[in-house]
PDB file with SEQRES, HELIX, SHEET and CRYST1 records, atoms N, CA, C and O in Angstrom:
SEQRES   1 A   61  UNK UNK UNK UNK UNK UNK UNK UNK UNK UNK UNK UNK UNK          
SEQRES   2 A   61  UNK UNK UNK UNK UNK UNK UNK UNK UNK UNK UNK UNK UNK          
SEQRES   3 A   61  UNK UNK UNK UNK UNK UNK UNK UNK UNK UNK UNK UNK UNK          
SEQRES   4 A   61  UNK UNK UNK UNK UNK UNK UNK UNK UNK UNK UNK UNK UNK          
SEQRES   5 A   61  UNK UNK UNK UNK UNK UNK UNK UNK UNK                          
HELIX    1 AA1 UNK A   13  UNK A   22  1                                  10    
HELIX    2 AA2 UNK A   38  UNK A   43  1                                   6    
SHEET    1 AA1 2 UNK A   2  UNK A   5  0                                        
SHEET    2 AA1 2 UNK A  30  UNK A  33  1                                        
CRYST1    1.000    1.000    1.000  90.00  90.00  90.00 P 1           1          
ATOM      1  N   UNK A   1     -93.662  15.950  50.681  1.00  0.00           N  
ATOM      2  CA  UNK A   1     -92.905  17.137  50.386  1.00  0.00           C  
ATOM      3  C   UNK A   1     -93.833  18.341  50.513  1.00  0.00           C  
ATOM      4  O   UNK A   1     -94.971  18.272  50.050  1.00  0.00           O  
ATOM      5  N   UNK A   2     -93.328  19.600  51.211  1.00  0.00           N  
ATOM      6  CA  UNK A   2     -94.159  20.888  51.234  1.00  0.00           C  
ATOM      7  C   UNK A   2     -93.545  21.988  50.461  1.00  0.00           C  
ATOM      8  O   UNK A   2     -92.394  22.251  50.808  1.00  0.00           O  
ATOM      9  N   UNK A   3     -93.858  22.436  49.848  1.00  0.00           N  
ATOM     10  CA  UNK A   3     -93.244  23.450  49.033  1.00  0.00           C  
ATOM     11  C   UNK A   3     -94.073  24.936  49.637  1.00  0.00           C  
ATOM     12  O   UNK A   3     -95.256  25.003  49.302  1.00  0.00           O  
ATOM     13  N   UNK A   4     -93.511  26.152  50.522  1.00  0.00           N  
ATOM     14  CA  UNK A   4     -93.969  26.964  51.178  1.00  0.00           C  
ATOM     15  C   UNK A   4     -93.513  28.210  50.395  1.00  0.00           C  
ATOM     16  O   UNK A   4     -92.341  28.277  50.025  1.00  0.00           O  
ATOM     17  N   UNK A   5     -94.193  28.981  50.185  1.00  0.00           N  
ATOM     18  CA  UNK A   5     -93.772  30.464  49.360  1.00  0.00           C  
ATOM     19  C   UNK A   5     -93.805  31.232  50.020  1.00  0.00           C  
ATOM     20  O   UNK A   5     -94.885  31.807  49.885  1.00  0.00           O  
ATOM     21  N   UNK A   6     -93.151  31.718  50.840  1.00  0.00           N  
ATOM     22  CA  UNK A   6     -93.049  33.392  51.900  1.00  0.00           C  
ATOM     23  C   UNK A   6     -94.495  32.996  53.119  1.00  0.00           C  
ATOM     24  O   UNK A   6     -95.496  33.705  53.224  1.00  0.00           O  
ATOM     25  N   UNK A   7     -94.183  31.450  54.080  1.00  0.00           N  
ATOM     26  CA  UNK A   7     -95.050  30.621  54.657  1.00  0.00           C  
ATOM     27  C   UNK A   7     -95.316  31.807  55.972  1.00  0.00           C  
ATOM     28  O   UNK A   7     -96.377  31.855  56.595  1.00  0.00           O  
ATOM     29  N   UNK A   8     -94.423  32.501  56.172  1.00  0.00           N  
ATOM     30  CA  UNK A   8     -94.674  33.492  57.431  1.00  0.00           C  
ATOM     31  C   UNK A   8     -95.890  34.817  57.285  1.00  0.00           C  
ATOM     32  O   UNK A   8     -96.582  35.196  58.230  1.00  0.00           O  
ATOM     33  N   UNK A   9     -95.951  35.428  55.788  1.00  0.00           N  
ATOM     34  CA  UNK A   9     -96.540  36.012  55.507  1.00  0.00           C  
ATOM     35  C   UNK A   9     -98.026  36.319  56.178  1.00  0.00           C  
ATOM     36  O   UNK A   9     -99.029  35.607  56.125  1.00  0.00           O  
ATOM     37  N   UNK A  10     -97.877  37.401  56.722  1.00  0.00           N  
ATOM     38  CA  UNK A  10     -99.953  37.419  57.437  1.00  0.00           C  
ATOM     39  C   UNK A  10    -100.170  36.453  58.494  1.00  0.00           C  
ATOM     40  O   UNK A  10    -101.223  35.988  58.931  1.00  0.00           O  
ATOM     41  N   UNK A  11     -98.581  36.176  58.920  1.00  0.00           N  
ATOM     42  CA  UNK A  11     -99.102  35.193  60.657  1.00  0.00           C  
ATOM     43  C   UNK A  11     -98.943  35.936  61.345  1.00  0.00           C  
ATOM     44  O   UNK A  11     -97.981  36.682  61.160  1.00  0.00           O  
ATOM     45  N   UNK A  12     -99.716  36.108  62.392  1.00  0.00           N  
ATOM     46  CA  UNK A  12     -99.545  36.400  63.902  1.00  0.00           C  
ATOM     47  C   UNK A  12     -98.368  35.495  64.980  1.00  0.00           C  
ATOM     48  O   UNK A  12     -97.979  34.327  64.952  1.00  0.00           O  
ATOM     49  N   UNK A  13     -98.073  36.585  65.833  1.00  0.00           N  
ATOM     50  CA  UNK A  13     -96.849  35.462  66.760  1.00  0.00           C  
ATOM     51  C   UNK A  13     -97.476  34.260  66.886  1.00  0.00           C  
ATOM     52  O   UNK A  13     -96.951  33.201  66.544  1.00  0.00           O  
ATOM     53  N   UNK A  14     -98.772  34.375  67.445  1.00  0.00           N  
ATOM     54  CA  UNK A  14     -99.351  32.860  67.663  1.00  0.00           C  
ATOM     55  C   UNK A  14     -99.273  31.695  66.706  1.00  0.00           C  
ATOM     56  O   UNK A  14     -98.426  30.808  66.815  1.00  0.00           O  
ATOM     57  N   UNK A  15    -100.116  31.735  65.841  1.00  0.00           N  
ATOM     58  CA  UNK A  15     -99.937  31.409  64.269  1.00  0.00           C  
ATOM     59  C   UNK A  15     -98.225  31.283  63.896  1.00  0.00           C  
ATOM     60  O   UNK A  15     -97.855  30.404  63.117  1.00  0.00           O  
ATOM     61  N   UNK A  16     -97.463  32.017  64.378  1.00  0.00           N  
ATOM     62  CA  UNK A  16     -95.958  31.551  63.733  1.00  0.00           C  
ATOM     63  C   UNK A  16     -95.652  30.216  64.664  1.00  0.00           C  
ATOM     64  O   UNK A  16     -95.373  29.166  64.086  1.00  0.00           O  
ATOM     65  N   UNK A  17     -95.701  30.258  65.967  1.00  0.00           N  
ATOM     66  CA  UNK A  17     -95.238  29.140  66.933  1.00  0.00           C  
ATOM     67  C   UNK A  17     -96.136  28.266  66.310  1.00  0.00           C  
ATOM     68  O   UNK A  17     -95.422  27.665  65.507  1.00  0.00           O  
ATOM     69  N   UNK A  18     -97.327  27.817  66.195  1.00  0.00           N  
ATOM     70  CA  UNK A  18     -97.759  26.901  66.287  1.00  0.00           C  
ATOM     71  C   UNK A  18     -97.714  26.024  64.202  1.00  0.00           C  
ATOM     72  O   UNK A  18     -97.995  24.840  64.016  1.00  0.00           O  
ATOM     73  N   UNK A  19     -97.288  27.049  62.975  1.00  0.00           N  
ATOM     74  CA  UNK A  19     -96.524  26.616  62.059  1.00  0.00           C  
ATOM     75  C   UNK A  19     -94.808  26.177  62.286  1.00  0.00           C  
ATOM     76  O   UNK A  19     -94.326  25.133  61.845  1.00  0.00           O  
ATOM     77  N   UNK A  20     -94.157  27.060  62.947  1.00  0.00           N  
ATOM     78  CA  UNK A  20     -92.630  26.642  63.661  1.00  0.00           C  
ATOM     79  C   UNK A  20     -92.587  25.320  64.353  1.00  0.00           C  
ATOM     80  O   UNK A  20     -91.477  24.840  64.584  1.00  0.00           O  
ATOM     81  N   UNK A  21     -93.608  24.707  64.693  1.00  0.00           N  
ATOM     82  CA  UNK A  21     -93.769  23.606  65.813  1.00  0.00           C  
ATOM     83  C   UNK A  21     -94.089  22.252  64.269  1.00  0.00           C  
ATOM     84  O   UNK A  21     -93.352  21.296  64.025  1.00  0.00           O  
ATOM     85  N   UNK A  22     -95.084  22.550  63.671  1.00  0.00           N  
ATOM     86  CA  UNK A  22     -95.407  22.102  62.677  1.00  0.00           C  
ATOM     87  C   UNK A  22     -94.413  21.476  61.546  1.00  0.00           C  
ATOM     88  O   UNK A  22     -94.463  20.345  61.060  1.00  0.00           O  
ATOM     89  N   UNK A  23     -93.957  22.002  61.405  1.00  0.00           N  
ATOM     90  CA  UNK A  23     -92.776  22.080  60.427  1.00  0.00           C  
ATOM     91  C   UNK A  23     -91.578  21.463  61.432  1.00  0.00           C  
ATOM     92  O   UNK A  23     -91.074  20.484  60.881  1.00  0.00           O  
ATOM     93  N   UNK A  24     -91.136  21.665  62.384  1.00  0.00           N  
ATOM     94  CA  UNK A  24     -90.046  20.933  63.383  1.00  0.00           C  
ATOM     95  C   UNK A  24     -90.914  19.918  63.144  1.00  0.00           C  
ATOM     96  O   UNK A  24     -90.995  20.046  61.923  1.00  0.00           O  
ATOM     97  N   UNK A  25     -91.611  19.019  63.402  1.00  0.00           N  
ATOM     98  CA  UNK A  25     -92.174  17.808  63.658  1.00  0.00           C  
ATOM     99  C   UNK A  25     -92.517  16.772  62.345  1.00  0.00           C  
ATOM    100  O   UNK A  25     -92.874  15.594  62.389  1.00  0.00           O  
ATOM    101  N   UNK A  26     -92.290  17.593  61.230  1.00  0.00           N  
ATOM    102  CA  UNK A  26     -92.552  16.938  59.929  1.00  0.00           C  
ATOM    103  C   UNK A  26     -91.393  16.308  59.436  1.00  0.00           C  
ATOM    104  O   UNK A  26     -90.254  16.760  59.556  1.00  0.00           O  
ATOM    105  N   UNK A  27     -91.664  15.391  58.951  1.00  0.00           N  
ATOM    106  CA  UNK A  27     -90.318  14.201  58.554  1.00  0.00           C  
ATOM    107  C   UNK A  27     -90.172  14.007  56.868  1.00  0.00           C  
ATOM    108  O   UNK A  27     -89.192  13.478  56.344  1.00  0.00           O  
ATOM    109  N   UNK A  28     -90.865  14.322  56.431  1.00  0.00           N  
ATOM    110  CA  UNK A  28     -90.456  14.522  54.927  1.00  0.00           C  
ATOM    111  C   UNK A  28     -89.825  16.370  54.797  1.00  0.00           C  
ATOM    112  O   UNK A  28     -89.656  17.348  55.525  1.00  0.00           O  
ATOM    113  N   UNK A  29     -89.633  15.869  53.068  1.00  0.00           N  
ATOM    114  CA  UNK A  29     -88.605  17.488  52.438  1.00  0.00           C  
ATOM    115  C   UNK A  29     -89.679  18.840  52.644  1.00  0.00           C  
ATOM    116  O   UNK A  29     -90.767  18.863  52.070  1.00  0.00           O  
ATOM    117  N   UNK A  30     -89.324  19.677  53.322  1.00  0.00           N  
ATOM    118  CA  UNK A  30     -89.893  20.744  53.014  1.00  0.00           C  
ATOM    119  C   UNK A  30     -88.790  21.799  51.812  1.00  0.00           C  
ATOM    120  O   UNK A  30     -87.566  21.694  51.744  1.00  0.00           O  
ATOM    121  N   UNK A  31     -89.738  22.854  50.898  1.00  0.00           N  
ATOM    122  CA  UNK A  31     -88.686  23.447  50.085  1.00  0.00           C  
ATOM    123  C   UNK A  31     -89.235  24.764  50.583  1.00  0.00           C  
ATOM    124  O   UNK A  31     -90.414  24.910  50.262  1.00  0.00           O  
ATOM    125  N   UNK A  32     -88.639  25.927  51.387  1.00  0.00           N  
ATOM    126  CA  UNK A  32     -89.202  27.215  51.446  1.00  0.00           C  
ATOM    127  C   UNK A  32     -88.909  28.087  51.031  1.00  0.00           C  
ATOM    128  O   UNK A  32     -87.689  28.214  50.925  1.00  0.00           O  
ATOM    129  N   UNK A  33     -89.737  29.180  50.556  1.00  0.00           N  
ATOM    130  CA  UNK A  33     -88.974  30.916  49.822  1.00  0.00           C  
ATOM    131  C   UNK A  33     -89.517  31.899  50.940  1.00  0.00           C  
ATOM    132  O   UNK A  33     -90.716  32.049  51.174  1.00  0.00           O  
ATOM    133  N   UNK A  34     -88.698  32.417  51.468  1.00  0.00           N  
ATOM    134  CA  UNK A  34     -88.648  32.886  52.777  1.00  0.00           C  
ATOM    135  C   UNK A  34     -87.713  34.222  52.812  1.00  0.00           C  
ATOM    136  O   UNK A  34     -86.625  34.158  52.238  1.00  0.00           O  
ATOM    137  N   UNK A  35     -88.000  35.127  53.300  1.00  0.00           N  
ATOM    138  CA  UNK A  35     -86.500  36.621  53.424  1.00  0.00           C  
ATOM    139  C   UNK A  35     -86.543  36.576  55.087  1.00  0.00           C  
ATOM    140  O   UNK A  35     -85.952  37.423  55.757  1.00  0.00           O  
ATOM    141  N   UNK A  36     -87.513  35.205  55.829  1.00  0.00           N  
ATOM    142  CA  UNK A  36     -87.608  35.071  56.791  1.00  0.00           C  
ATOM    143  C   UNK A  36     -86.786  34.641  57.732  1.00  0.00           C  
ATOM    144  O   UNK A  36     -87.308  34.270  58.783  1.00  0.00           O  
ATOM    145  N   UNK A  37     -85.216  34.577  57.594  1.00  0.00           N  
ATOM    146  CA  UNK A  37     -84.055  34.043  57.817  1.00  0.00           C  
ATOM    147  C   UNK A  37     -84.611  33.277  59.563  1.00  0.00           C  
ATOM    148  O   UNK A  37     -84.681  32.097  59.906  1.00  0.00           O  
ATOM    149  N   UNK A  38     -84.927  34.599  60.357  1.00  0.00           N  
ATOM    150  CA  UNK A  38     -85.410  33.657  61.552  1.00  0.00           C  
ATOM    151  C   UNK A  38     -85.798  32.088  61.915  1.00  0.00           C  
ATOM    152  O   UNK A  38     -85.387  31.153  62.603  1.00  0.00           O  
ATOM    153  N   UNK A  39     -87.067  32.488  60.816  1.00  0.00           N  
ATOM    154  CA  UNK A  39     -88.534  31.807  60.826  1.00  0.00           C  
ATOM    155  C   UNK A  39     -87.361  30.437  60.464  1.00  0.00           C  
ATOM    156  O   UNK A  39     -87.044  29.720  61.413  1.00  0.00           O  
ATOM    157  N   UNK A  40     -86.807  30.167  59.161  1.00  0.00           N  
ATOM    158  CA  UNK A  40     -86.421  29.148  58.616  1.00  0.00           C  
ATOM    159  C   UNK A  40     -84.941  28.842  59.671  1.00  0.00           C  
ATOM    160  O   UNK A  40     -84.618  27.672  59.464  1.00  0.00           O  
ATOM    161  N   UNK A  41     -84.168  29.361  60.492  1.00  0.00           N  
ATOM    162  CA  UNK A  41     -83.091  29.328  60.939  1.00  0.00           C  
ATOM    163  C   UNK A  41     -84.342  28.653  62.573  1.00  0.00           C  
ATOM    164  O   UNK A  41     -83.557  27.772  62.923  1.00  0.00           O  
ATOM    165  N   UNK A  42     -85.162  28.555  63.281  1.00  0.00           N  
ATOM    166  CA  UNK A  42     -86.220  28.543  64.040  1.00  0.00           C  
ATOM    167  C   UNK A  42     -86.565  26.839  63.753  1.00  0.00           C  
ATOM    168  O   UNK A  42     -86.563  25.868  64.510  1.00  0.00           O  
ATOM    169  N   UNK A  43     -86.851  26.993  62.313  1.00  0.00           N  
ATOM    170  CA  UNK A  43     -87.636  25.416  61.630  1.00  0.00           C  
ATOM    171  C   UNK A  43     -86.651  24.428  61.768  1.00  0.00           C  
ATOM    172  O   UNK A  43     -86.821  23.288  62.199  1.00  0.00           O  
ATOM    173  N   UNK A  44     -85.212  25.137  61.221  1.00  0.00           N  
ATOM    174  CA  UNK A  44     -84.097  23.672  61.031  1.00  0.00           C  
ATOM    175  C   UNK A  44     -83.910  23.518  60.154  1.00  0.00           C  
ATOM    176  O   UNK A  44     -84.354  22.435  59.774  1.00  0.00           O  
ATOM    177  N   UNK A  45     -83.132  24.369  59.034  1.00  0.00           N  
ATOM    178  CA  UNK A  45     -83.156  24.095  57.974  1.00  0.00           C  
ATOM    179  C   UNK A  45     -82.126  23.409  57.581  1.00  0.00           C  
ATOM    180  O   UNK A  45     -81.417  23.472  58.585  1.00  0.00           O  
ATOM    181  N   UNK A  46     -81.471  22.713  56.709  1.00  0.00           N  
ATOM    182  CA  UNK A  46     -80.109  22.341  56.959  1.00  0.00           C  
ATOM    183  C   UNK A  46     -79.249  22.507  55.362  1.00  0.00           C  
ATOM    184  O   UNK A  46     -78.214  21.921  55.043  1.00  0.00           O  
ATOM    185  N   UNK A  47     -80.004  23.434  54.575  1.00  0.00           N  
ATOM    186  CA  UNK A  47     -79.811  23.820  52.819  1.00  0.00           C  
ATOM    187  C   UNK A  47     -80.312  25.186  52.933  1.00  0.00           C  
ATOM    188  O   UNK A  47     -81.484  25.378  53.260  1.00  0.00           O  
ATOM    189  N   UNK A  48     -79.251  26.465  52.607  1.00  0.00           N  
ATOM    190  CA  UNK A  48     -79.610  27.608  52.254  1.00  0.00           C  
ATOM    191  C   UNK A  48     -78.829  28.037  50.585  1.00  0.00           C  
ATOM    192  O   UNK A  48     -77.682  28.023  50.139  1.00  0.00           O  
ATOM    193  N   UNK A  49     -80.293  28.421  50.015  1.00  0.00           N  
ATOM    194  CA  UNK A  49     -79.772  28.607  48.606  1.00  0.00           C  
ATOM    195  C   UNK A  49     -79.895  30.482  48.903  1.00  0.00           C  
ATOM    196  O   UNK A  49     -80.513  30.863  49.897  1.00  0.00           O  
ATOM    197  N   UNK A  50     -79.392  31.287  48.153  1.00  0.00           N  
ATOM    198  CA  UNK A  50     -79.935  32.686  47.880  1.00  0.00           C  
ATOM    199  C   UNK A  50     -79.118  32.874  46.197  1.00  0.00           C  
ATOM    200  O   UNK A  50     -78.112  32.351  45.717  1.00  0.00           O  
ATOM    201  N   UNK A  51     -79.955  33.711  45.746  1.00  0.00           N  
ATOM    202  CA  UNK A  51     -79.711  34.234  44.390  1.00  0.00           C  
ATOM    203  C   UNK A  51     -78.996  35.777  44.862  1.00  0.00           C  
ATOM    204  O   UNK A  51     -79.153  36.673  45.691  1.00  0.00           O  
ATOM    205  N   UNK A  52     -78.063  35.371  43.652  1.00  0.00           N  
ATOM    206  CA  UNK A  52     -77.427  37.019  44.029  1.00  0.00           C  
ATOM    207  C   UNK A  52     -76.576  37.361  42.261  1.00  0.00           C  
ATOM    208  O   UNK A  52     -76.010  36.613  41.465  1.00  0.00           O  
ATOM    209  N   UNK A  53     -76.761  38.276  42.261  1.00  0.00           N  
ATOM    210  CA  UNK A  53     -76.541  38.822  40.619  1.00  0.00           C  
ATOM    211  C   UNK A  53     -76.640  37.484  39.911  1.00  0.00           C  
ATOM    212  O   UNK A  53     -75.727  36.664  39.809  1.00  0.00           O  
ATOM    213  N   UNK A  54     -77.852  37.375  39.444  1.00  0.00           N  
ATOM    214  CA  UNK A  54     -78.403  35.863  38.599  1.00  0.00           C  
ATOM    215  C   UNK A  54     -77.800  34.785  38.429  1.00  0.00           C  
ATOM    216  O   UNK A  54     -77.630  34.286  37.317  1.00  0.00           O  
ATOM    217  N   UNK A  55     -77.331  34.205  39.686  1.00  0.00           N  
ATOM    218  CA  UNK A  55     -76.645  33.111  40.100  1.00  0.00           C  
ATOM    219  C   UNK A  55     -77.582  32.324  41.365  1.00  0.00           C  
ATOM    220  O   UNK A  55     -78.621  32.755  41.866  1.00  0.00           O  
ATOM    221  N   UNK A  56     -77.064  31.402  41.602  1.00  0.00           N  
ATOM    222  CA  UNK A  56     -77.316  30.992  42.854  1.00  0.00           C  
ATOM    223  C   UNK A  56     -76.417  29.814  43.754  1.00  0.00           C  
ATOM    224  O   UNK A  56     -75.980  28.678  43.567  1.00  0.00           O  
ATOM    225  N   UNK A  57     -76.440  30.882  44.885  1.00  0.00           N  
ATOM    226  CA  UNK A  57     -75.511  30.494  45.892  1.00  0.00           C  
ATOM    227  C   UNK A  57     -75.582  29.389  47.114  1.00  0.00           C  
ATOM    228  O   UNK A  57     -76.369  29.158  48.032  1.00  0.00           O  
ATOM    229  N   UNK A  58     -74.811  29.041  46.817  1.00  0.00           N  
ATOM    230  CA  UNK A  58     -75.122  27.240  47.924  1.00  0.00           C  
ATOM    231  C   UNK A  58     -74.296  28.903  49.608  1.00  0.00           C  
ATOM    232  O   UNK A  58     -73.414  29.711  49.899  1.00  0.00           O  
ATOM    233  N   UNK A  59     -75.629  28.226  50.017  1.00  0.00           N  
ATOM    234  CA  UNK A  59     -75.449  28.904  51.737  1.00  0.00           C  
ATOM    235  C   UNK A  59     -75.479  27.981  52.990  1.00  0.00           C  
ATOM    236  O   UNK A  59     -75.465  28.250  54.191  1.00  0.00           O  
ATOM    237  N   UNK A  60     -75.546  26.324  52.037  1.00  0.00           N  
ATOM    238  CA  UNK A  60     -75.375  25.358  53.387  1.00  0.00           C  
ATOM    239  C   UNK A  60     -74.886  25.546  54.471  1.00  0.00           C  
ATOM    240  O   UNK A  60     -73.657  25.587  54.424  1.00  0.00           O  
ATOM    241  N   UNK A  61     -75.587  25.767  56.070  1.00  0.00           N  
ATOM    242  CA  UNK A  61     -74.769  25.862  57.129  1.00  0.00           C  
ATOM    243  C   UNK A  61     -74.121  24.272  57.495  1.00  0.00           C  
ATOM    244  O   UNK A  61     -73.341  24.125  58.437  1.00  0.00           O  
TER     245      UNK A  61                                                      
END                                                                             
């Protein structure tokens, strides 16, 4: 399991492809906190949570 906190933060394009590639290829749970909608829509995510007035919202695509 990887648990990633805002994993895009301070990458370079380069550095993003070659974590984006990383993460596609990993076979266990990753859990990410991200405003990176791309980055994680890019990885494959297949569970979107977001908090919105102190709740939280199932955003499963």
């Amino acid at each position: 399991m990887l648990l990633l906190d805002e994993p895009t933060n301070y990458l370079d394009f380069d550095s993003l492809e070659v974590v984006e590639a990383a993460l596609r290829e990993f076979r266990g749970t990753v859990v990410m906190v991200s405003h990176d909608t791309w980055f994680a829509e890019a990885v494959g995510f297949d569970r979107r949570w977001r908090v919105a007035d102190g709740r939280l919202v199932d955003e499963t695509v």
